[in-house]
Residue, then its C-alpha position, 0 to 999 in steps of 0.5 A: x564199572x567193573x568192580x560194581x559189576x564184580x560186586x552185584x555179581x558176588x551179591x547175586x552168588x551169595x543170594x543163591x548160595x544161601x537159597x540153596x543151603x536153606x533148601x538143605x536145612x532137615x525139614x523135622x527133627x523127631x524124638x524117637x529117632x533110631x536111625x541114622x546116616x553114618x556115611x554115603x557113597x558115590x562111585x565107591x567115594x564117601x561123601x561129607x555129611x554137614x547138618x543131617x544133610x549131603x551133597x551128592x555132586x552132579x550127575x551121582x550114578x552109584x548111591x549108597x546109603x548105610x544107615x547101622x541099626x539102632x545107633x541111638x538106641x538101645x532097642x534093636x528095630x525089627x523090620x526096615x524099610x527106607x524111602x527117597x522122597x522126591x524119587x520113590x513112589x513107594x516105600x522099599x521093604x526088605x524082603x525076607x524069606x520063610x518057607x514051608x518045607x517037605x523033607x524025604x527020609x529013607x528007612x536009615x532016617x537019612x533025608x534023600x530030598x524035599x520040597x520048598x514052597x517059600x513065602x516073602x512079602x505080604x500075602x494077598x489079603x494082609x491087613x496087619x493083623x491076624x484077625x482080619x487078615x484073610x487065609x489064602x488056600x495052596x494046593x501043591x502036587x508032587x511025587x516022591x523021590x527015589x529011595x524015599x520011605x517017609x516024610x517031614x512037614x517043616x514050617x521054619x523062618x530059617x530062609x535065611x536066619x535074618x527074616x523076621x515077621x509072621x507066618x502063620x499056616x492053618x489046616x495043612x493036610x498031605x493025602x496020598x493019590x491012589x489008583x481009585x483015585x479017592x486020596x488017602x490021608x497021612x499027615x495033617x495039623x491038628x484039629x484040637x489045637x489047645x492054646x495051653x500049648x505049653x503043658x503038651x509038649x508034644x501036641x499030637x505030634x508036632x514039636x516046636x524047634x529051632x535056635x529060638x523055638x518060643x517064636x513058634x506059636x499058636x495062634x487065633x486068627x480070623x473073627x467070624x468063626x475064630x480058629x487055631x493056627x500054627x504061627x512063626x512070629x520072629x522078632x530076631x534077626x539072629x535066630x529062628x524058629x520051627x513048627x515040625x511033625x515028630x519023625x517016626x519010622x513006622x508012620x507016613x510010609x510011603x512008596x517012591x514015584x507015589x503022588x502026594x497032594x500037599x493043601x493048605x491055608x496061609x497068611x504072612x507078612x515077611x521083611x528081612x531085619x538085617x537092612x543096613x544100606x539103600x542103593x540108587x543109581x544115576x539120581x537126577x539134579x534136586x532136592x530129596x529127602x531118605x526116611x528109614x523106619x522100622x515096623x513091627x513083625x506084623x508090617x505096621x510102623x512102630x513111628x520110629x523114623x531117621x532122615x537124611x536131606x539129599x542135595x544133587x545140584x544140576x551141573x555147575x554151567x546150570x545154575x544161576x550163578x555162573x550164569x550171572x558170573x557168565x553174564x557180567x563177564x560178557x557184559x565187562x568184554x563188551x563193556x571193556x571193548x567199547x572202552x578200548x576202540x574209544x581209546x583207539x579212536x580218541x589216540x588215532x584222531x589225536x595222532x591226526x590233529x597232533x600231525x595236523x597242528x604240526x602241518x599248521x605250524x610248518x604252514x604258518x612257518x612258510x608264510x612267514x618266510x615268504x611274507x618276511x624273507x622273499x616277499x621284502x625282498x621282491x618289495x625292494x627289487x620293486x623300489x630299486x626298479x622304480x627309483x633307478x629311471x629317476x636319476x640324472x644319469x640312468x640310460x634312456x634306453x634302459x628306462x623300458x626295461x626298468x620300468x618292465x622289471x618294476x610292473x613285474x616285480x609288483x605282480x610277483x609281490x601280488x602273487x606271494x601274497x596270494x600264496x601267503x594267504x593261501x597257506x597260511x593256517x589262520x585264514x582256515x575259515x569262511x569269514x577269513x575267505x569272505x574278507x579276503x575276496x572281496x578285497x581282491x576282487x576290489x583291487x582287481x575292479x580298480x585297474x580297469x576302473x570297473x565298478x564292483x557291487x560287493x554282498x556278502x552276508x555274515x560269514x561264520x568264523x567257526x567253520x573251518x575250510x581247508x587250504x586247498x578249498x579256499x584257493x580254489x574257490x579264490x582263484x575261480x573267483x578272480x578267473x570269472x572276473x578277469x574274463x569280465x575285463x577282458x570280453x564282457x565289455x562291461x561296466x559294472x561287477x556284482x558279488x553275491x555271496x552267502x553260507x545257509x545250511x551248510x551250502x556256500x553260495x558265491x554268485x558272479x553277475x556282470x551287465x556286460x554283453x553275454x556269451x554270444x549264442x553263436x560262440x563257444x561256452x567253453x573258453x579256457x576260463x570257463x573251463x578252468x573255473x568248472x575244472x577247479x569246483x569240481x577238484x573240491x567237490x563244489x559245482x559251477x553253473x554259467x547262465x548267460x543272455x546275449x546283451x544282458x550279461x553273464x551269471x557264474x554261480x558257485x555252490x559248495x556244501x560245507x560241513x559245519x565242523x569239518x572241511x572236506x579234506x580236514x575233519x576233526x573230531x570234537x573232544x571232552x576236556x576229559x577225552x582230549x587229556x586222556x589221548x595226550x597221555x596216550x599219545x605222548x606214552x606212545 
């Protein structure tokens, strides 16, 4: 039984083991994958990666995902986001920085201080395209620096090198407050911005610069009117690049504590292209899945995509397998300490029937000595006493005494006899006592020349009866009909006696001349009889007319299979083999 229970256990495991690896089996392989998964850690420990798929552990709090650009691929990926469905909400960007830039010179053309305005994301508005993106006008005030003398405007993706995407600024104006308060221009975009940029170098005074100046553009955005526009439209990770005003002494002097209103129109879409690792914390128990794909400057996914499936199994009191493994331990325990207390009890109860067939035998033992050795020998005392008074030349005067010793030899043979059957094993049963009774109380009837009327239904052999039950119930039996011999005056005995449902049933009724109103109930024999009934537990009731007899009925409920003093367990063959063995180990 246990090896089954072991087995379905196994079973129920292996079902679940497979269920569990099936969940980690990557939902899609895609052919333009670029990306992926070199390694993941927990806790600063790298975990194994077995087919596009990891197992964190229960309860992870450090996560770490590092995913290398383009592994596979020979094209670099421009922007990268990630995202751990089954967890995130949205997408994670990197977030790169560009910046719009107002530098202070001095006179020598040193730079005493600046201003930045940084820009990262995308602006309110974004569509991913220039042309239907929407403008977002900036107003800036600020007051010049000590020492300062002029003034740069620089529109640069140097914050830091690694941003890439678009930013692009239209009609940048910077006006001077003055104490009329009409402003006074001093440095703006160009109005005429030709998109052959290229043959004008200069173009009207702004330049491009930078480690990769190309990426400084001009650009058409918005439909309805179209217009030009300064752009920085990075694509390198590694580099950047700049749109600044020519830098000349005599030009946008200004005086330090003067009041500047720096406006503008923008629009930009900025990631950082150096993304190479997501971090979480504390994941909880499921099944998710870490996409990362790359987008273009403008913010667009390009369809490039890698994956990686992410197991966190709940802890391992959690699943269903140390449950059925719990489950089929507790049920072997009970299953085994049911065994072990039947064993105990099949041993104990074969300890006692051992111990019972050893008292039976010694029981038997004794009643073969009295009935051989000491009940021979009083038979011979009896003859010997008997023939003595025959002979010629005996003592009249010991003839009395002969004679005395032979009647009481005869009630001593009588008396073992009575013992004999009494502790003999074999006579153990209601059928042995039925027979025994009425052959007693026969001979008991024949002295006084009383007639006895005997009826006695058929009683089972199958019913044991102890020793000490069957003595009792013999020896109030013989009382009630003494004291009938003695004081009823009557001529005739009747014994009724029956086992129905467990109930024995011994009836006594004589036609003698009753118990006198007047007298006492409670004669030494009456009282002996009620005595030894309830010594076994039985119950004696007298009923009793004057000049209509007496009535001295006996009741005893005995059980089917057991004595009340004697109770024995019925055993399989099987059981009864299984306890010898223990008991002859033990």
């Amino acid at each position: 039984m246990i090896k089954r229970i072991t087995f379905i256990a196994l079973a129920v495991w292996a079902g679940f083991a497979c269920e569990r690896l099936s969940a980690q089996t990557p939902i899609t392989n895609r052919s333009s994958e670029i990306f992926t998964v070199q390694s993941v850690y927990v806790n600063d420990k790298q975990m194994p990666l077995r087919r596009n798929s990891v197992n964190l552990g229960a309860y992870p709090e450090h996560i770490s995902f590092y995913f290398p650009r383009g592994t596979n691929s020979s094209q670099q990926p421009i922007r990268v986001r990630f995202k751990l469905e089954g967890y995130d909400t949205k997408w994670h960007d990197s977030r790169g920085d560009m910046t719009l830039t107002i530098r202070y010179f001095n006179r020598a053309g040193d730079q005493v201080s600046q201003n930045i305005f940084n820009v990262t994301g995308d602006s309110p508005g974004w569509t991913g395209s220039l042309q239907t993106s929407q403008l977002n006008h900036r107003r800036e005030t600020l007051v010049m620096p000590p020492k300062a003398a002029t003034l740069r405007a620089v529109i640069s993706s140097a914050g830091p090198a690694t941003a890439v995407g678009v930013y692009v600024v239209a009609n940048l104006t910077i006006s001077q407050i003055t104490t009329n308060s009409q402003p006074v221009l001093i440095l703006a975009t160009p109005s005429d911005l030709d998109l052959n940029e290229e043959t004008n170098p200069t173009l009207s005074g702004w330049i491009r610069d930078g480690l990769h100046k190309s990426m400084a553009k001009i650009v058409t955005v918005g439909e309805n009117p179209k217009h030009k526009a300064f752009a920085i439209l990075d694509d390198d990770p590694t580099s950047h690049a700049e749109w600044r005003n020519i830098f000349r002494n005599d030009e946008h002097v200004v005086t330090p504590g003067d009041r500047l209103v720096v406006e503008w129109d923008e629009m930009y879409s900025i990631g950082d292209g150096n993304v190479t690792a997501a971090h979480y914390d504390h994941l909880p128990e499921g099944n998710y899945q870490l996409h990362v794909a790359e987008d273009d400057i403008f913010g667009k996914p390009t369809g490039r995509e890698g994956f990686l499936n992410v197991v966190v199994p709940p802890p391992f009191w959690m699943t269903a397998w140390f449950g059925v493994i719990v489950t089929a331990s507790v049920f072997a325990i009970v299953l085994g300490s049911a065994r072990y207390r039947v064993w105990r009890r099949i041993r104990r109860e074969m300890l006692h029937l051992k111990n019972q067939e050893a008292l039976h035998r010694e029981r038997l033992r004794i009643a073969q000595d009295i009935h051989d050795d000491l009940g021979a020998r009083v038979t011979q005392i009896s003859l010997l006493s008997a023939m003595a008074p025959n002979r010629a030349s005996f003592p009249e005067q010991a003839r009395a005494d002969f004679d005395k010793i032979s009647r009481v030899s005869r009630e001593l043979i009588f008396a073992l006899y009575e013992t004999v059957w009494a502790v003999n094993p074999e006579k153990d049963n209601l059928e042995a006592l039925g027979s025994y009774l009425c052959q007693q109380l026969d001979e008991l009837c024949k002295l006084t020349h009383l007639r006895g009327r005997f009826y006695v239904l058929d009683l089972p052999s199958d019913v044991n009866i102890s020793s000490q039950v069957r003595h009792n119930i013999y020896m109030a039996a013989k009382e009630a009909v003494i004291n009938v011999m003695k004081h009823a005056g009557a001529s005739e005995v009747t014994v009724h006696m029956a086992f129905v449902n467990g109930l024995l049933t011994l009836s006594i009724h004589d036609d003698g001349c009753g118990i006198p109103a007047s007298g006492s109930r409670a004669g030494n024999g009456l009282v002996n009889i009620k005595r030894r009934l309830e010594d076994v537990g039985g119950n004696c009731v007298i009923e009793s007319r004057p000049g209509f007899g007496t009535t001295i009925r006996i009741e005893l409920v005995i059980s089917s299979f057991n004595s009340s003093n004697d109770k024995t367990i019925r055993l399989s063959p099987i059981q009864k083999i299984a306890a010898e063995k223990s008991v002859n180990k033990s």
